[in-house]
Backbone bond lengths (Angstrom), bond angles and torsions (degrees), N, CA, C in turn:
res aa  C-N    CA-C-N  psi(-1)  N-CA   C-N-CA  omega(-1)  CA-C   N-CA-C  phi
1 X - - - 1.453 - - 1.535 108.73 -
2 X 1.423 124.77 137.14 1.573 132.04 -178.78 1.396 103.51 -94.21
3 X 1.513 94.69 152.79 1.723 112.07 -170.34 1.904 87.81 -81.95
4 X 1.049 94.65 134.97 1.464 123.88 160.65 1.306 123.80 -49.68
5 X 1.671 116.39 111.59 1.671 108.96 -148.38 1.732 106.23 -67.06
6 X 1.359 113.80 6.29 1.984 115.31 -176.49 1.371 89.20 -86.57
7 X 1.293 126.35 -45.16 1.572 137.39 -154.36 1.778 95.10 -73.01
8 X 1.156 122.28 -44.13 1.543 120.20 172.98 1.583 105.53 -88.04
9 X 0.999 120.28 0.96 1.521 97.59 170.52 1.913 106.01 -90.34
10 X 1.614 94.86 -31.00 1.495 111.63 -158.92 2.263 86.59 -58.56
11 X 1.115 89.01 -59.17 1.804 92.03 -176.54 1.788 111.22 -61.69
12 X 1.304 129.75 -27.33 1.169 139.00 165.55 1.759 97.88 -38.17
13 X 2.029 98.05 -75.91 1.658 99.56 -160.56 1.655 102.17 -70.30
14 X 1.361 113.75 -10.04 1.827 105.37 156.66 1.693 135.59 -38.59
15 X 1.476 69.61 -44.63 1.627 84.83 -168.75 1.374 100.36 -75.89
16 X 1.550 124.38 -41.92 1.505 100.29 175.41 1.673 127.58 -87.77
17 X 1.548 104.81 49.30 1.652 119.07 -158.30 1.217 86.04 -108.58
18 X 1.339 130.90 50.65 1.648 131.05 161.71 1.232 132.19 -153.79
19 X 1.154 130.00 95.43 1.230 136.24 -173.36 1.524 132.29 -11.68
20 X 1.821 91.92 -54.31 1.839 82.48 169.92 1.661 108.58 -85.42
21 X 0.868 138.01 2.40 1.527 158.17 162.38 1.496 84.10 -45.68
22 X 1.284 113.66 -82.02 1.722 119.84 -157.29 1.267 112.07 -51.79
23 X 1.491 101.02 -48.06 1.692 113.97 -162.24 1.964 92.38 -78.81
24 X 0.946 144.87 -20.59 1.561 126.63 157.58 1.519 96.55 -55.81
25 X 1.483 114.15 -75.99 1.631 105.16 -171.69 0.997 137.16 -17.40
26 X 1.326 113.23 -39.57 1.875 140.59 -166.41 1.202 85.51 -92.17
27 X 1.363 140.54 -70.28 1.777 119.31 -172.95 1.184 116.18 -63.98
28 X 0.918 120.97 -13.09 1.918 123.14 -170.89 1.552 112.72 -76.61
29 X 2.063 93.84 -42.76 1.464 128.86 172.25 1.696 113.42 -36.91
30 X 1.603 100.19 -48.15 1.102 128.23 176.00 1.700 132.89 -32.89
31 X 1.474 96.93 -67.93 1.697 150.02 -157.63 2.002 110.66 176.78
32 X 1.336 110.09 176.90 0.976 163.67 177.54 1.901 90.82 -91.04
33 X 1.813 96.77 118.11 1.990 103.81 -173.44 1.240 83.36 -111.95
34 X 1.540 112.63 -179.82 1.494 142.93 152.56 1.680 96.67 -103.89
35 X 1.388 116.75 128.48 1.646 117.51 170.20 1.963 94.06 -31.03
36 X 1.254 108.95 -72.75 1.694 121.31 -158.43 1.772 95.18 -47.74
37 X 0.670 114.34 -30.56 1.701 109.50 174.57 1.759 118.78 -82.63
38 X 1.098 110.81 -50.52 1.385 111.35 145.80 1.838 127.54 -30.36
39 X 0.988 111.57 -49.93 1.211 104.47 -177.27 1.551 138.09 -74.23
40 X 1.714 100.08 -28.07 1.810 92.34 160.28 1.528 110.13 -75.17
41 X 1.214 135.23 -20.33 1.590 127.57 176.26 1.273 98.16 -77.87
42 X 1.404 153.76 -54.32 1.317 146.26 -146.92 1.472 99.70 -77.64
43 X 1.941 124.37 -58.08 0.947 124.72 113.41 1.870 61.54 120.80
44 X 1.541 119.32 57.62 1.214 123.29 176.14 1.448 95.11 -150.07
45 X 1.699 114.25 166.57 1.552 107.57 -152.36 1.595 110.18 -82.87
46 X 1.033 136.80 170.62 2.008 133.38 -176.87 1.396 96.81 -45.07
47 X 1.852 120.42 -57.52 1.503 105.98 -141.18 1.769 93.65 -82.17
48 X 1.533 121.07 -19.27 1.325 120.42 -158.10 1.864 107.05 -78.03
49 X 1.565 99.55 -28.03 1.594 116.34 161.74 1.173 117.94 -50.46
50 X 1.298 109.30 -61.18 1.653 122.64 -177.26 1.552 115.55 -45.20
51 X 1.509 112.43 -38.00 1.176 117.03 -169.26 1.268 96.14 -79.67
52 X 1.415 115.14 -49.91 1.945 102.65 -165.40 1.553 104.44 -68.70
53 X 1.778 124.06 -19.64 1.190 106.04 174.63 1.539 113.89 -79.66
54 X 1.240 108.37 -5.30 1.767 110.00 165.51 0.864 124.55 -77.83
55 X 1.470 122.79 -30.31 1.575 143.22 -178.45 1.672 107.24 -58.28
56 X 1.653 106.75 -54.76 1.405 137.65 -178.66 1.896 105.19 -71.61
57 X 1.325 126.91 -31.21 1.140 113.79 162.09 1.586 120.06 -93.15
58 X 0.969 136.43 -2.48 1.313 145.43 153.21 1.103 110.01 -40.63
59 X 1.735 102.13 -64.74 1.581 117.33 -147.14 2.271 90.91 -76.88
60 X 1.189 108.10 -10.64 1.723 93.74 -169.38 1.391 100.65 102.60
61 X 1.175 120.27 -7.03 1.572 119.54 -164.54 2.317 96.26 -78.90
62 X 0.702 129.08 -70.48 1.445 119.58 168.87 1.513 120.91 -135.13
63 X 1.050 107.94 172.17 1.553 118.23 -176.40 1.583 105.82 -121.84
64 X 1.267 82.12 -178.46 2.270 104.25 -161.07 1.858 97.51 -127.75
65 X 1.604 87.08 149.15 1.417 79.79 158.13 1.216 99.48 -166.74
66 X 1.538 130.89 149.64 1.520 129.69 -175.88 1.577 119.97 -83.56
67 X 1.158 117.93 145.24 1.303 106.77 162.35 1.516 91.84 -157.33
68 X 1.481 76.81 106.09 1.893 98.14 168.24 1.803 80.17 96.24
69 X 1.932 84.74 -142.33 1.565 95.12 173.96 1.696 121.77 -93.52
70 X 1.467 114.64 8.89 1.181 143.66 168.27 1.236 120.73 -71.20
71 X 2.024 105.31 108.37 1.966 94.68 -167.96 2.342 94.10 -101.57
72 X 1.522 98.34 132.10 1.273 84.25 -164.69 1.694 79.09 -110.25
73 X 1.563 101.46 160.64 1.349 124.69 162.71 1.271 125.00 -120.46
74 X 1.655 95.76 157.70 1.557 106.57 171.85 1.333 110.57 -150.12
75 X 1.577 115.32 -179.61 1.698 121.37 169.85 2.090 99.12 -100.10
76 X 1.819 78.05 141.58 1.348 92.71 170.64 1.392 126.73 -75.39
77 X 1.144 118.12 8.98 0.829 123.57 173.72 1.968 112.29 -176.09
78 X 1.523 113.41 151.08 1.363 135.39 167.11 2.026 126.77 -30.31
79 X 1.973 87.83 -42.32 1.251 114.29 -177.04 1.778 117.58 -55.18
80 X 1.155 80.78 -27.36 1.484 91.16 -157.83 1.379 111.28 -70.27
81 X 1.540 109.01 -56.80 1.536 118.26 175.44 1.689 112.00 -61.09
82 X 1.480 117.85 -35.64 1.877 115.44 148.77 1.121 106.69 -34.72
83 X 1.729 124.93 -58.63 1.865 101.90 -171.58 1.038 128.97 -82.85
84 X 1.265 104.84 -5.84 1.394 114.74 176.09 1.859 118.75 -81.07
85 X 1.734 97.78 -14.89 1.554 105.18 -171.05 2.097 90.82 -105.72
86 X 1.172 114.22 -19.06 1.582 114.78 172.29 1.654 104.31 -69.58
87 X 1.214 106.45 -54.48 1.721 112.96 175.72 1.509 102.75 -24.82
88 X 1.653 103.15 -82.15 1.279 135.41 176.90 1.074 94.99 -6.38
89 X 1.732 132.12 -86.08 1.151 142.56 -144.21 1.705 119.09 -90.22
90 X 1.305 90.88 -3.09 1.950 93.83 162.29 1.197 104.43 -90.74
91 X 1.678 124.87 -44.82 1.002 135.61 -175.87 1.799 107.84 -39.22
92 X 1.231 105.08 -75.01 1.675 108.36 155.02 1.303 131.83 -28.11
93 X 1.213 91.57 -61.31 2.119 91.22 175.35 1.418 103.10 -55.71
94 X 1.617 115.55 -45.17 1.802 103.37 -172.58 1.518 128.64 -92.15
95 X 1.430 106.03 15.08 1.252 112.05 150.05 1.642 114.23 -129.36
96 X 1.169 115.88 25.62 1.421 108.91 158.80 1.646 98.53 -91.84
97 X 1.132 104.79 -34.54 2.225 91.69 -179.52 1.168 93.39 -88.46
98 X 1.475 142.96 25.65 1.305 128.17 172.83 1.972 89.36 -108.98
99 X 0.902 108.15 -49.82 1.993 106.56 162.01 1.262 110.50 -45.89
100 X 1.265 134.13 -29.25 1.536 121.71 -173.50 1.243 102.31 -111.02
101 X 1.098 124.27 -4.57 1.529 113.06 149.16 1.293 157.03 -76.65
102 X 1.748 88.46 -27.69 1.033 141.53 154.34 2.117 98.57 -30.98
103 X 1.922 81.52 -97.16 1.358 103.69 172.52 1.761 121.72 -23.54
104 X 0.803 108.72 -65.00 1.696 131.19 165.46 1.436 102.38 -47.61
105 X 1.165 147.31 -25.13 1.379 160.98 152.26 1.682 102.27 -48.87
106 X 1.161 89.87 -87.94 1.626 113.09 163.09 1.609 127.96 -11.56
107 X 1.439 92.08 -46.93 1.613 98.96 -168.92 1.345 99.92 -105.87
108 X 1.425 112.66 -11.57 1.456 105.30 166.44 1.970 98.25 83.31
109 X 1.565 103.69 28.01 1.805 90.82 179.70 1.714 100.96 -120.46
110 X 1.359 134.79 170.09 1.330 143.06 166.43 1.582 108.22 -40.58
111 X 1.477 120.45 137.24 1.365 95.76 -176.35 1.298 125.46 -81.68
112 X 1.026 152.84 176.89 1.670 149.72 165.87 2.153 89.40 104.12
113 X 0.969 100.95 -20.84 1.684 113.94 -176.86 1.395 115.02 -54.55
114 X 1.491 125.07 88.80 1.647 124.02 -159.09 1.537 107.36 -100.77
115 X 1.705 112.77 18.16 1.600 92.89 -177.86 1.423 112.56 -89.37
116 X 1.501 94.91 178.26 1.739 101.85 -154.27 1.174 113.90 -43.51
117 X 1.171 125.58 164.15 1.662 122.06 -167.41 1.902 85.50 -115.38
């Protein structure tokens, strides 16, 4: 019997349920890292990296490759840094009406209420 395509998506957005998880994505998004360059931006310890970049090659999310004694990374794909730039932009929409609600808090008026402040 096959896993249920909600049931693999649900463990999919798992895997990116970690902070330094994301922040590799976003540099990877970038370019192509060296682990050792990764690590003052991620700014988490060698072995604790290693794991989320294991976590992240498990999942299909990127691959390694040596050159020399240098392990470099990338995303397997294009898609990825798209969801990561779609995120982005809900992320925005749902705290830009979380600022104007805010505001509307603030002024003490009904919210959706746009007169002059």
């Amino acid at each position: 019997m096959s896993t249920p395509l909600y049931q693999l998506k649900a463990e999919f957005f798992k895997t990116l349920g970690h902070p330094a998880r994301i922040r590799v994505l976003e540099l990877l998004s970038e370019r192509d890292h060296a682990v050792a360059e990764m690590l003052p931006v991620v700014g988490i310890e060698p072995a604790h990296l290693s794991q989320q970049l294991a976590v992240l090659r498990r999942a299909g999310l990127v691959v390694s490759r040596k050159e020399g004694v240098t392990v470099i990374y990338s995303l397997t794909s294009p898609q990825v840094a798209d969801l990561l730039a779609v995120a982005r932009s809900i992320l925005t929409g749902v705290l830009t009406g979380q600022a104007e609600l805010l505001d509307d808090l603030r002024a003490d008026r009904p919210p959706g209420d746009r007169r002059s402040r």
